[in-house]
ZAMARGU-4260 file (C-alpha; in steps of 0.2 Angstrom, whole numbers, plus 5000, padded with zeros to 4 digits):
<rodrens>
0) 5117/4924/5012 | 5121/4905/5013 | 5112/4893/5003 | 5096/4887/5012 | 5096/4899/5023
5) 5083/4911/5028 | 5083/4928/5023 | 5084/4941/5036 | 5068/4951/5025 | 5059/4950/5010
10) 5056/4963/5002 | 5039/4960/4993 | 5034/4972/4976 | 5018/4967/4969 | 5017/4975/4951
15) 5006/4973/4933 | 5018/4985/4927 | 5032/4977/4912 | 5050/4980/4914 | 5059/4993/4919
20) 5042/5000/4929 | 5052/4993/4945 | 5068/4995/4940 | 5069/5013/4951 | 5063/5002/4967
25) 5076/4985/4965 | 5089/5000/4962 | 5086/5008/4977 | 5084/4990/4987 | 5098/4981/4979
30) 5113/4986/4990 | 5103/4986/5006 | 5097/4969/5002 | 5115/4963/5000 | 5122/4970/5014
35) 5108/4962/5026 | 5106/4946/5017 | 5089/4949/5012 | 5080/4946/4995 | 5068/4957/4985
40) 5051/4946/4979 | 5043/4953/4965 | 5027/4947/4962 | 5024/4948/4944 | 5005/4950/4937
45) 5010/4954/4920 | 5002/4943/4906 | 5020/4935/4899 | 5032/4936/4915 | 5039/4953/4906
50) 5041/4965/4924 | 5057/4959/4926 | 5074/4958/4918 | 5088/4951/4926 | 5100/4955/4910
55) 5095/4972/4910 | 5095/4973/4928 | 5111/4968/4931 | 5109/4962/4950 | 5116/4945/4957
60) 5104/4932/4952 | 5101/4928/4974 | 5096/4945/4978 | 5078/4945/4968 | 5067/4931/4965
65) 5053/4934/4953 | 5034/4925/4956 | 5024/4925/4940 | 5004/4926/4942 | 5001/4932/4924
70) 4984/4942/4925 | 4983/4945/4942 | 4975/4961/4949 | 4984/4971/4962 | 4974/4961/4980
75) 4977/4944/4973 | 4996/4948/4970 | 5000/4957/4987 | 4992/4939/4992 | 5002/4929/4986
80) 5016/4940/4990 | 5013/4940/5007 | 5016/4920/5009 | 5031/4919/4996 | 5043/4931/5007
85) 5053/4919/5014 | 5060/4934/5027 | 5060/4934/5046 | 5053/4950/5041 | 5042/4954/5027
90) 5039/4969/5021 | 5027/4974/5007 | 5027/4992/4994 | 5022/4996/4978 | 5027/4997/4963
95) 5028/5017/4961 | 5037/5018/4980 | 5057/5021/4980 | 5062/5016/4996 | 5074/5029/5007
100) 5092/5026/5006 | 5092/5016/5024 | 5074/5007/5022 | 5078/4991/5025 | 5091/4994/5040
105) 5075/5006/5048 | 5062/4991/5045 | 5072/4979/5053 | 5078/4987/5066 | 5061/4993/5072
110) 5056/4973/5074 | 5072/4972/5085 | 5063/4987/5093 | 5044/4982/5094 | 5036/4963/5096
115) 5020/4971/5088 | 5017/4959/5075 | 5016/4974/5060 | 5026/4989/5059 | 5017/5004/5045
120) 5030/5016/5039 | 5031/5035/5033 | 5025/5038/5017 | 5032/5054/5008 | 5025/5060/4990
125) 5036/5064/4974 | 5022/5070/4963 | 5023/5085/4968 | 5020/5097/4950 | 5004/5097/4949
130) 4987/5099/4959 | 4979/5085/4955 | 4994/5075/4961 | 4996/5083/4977 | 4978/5081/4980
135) 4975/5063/4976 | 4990/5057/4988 | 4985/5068/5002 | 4967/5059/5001 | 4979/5040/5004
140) 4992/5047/5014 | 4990/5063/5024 | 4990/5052/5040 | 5005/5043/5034 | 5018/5058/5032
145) 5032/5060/5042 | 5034/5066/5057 | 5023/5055/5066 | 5026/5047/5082 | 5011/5036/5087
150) 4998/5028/5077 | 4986/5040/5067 | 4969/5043/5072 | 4953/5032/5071 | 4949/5027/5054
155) 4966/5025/5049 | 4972/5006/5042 | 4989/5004/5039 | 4992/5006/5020 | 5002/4994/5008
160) 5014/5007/5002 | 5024/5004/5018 | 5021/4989/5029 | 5031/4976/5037 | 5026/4960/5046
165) 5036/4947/5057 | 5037/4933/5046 | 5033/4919/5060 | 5015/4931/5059 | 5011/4927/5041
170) 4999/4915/5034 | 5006/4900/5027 | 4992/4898/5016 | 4986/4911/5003 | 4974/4920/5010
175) 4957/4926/4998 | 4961/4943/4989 | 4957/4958/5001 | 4959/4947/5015 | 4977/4956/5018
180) 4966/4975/5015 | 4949/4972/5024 | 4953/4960/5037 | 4970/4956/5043 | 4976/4975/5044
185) 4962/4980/5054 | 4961/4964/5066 | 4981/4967/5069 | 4976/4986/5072 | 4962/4984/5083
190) 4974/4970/5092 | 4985/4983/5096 | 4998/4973/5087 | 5001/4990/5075 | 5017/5003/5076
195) 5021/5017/5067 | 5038/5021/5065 | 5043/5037/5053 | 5059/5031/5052 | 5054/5018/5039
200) 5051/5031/5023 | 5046/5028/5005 | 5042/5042/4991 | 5026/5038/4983 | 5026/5043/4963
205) 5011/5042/4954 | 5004/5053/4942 | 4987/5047/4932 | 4980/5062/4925 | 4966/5072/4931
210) 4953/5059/4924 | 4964/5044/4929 | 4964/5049/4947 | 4944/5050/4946 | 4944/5033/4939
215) 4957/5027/4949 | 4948/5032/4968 | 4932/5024/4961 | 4940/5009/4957 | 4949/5010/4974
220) 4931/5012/4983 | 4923/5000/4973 | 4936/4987/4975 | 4937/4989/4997 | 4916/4990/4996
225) 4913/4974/4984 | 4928/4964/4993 | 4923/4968/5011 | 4903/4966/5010 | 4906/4946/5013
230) 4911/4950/5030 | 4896/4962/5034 | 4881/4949/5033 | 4864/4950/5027 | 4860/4958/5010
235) 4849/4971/5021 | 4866/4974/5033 | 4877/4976/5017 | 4866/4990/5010 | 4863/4998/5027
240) 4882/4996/5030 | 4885/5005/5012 | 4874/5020/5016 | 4881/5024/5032 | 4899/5019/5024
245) 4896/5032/5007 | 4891/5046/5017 | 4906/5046/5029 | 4920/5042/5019 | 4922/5059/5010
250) 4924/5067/5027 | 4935/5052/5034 | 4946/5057/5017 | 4946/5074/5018 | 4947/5078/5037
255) 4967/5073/5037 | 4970/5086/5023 | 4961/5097/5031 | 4969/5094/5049 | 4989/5097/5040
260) 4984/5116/5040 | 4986/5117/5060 | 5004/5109/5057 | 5012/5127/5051 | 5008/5143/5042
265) 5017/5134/5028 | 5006/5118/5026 | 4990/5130/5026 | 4997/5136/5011 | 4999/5122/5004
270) 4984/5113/5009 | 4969/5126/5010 | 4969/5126/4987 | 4969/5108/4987 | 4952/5107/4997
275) 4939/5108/4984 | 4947/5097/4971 | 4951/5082/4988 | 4933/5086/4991 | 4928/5081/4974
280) 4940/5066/4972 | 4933/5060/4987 | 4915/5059/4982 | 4923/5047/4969 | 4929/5034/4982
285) 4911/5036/4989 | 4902/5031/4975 | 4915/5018/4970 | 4911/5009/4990 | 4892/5009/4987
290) 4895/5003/4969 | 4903/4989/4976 | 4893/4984/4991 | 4878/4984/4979 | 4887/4975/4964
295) 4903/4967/4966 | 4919/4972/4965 | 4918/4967/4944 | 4933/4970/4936 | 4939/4986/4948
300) 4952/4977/4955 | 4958/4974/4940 | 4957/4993/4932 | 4965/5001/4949 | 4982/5007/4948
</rodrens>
């Protein structure tokens, strides 16, 4: 890529995670990157600028550029994230994602393909051993597994594992955190200015434990419930809004699981054990939402993972 000029993508990875935590995502980037002229943006939260290192990483110093936000949680970086990429496309994962072999020639070649302002990809899990694991990432993505030809059901909201944006789209300013979850992605959805393309895959690795993924979906639901309630209203509307919200979103988590059994005998197997524990797990992001509309967010944001 010459000097000055503009990268075809960024790449954007948000992560509180210290070195080599993203070392399995910029090696899986790295030569796409380079043969598009694109760049990776890894937008650091750690408290000493420790999540990435380039003499360990061994990748020409172009290719990644590193934002330091020492003590960021996970909102405010995918924030800042989204107005650093410098990309005609940006495109935002996580830190536990490994993008597929041809990622970044699938997300750009569906912007060539759509003028939709945001393009949500396939999300495929790698954590597959135990129950619990299975479990908790059907609950975030059994809408967003492959194959998939037109935009999941109502309720979905494209997810920040997988998403990509035209870069003329972006803000230029860095927006409030949760502004990116709770606002943008659903006004672009509702707007019509959302596609789903499977071809764009990452593999989603994340094991917490059986007491971690508890914590984890009820820092998740406090997090959404204390960030959103600004944009809801009156204290009375906010309370209403988390009652009606609490009871439905165990059924909103669940029902996707639950609708993967009609795929083939093979998924019914796989799915019908898992019920009970995504039932409970679920009960978890619903106490977490009304914890938060209630309270605050408080210091979830910061304890999610």
């Amino acid at each position: 890529m010459p000097h000055g000029a503009r990268p075809s993508v960024s790449v954007v990875v948000p992560t509180r995670g210290e070195w080599p935590l993203v070392k399995p995502v910029v090696d899986a980037l790295c030569s796409q990157i380079v043969a598009v002229g694109g760049e990776v943006v890894i937008i650091d939260g750690t408290r000493h600028g420790a999540a990435f290192d380039r003499r360990q990483a061994e990748i020409p110093a172009h290719v990644v550029r590193v934002i330091c936000s020492p003590g960021s949680d996970v909102y405010e970086l995918r924030a800042l994230g989204l107005v650093e990429g410098r990309g005609q496309v940006v495109a935002m994962i996580e830190d536990h994602c490994i993008p597929a072999p041809d990622y970044v020639a699938a997300v750009l070649r569906a912007h060539d393909e759509h003028a939709e302002q945001a393009i949500a990809g396939a999300v495929t899990n790698g954590s597959t051993d135990r129950a619990i694991d299975r479990a908790n990432f059907l609950l975030v993505h059994a809408r967003n597994l492959p194959p998939r030809d037109t935009l999941p059901e109502a309720g979905w909201i494209p997810t920040s594992s997988n998403i990509s944006y035209k870069g003329d789209s972006v803000p230029t300013a860095r927006p409030d955190r949760g502004w990116l979850e709770t606002v943008h992605n659903v006004e672009l959805l509702f707007a019509e200015e959302v596609v789903f393309d499977d071809r764009i895959v990452v593999r989603h690795i994340q094991s917490t434990g059986r007491m971690g993924t508890f914590q984890n979906h009820f820092h998740a639901g406090k997090s959404m419930g204390g960030l959103a309630r600004t944009a809801i209203g009156s204290r009375p509307a906010q309370l209403r809004w988390a009652c009606r919200l609490a009871l439905k979103i165990p059924i909103e988590l669940v029902r996707p699981v639950w609708q993967l059994e009609r795929r083939s005998a093979a998924d019914r197997r796989a799915v019908l054990p898992l019920l009970p524990l995504a039932v409970t797990i679920s009960a978890a992001d619903a106490i977490g939402f009304a914890c938060g509309v209630i309270a605050g967010p408080g210091r979830s944001p910061d304890l999610l993972r």
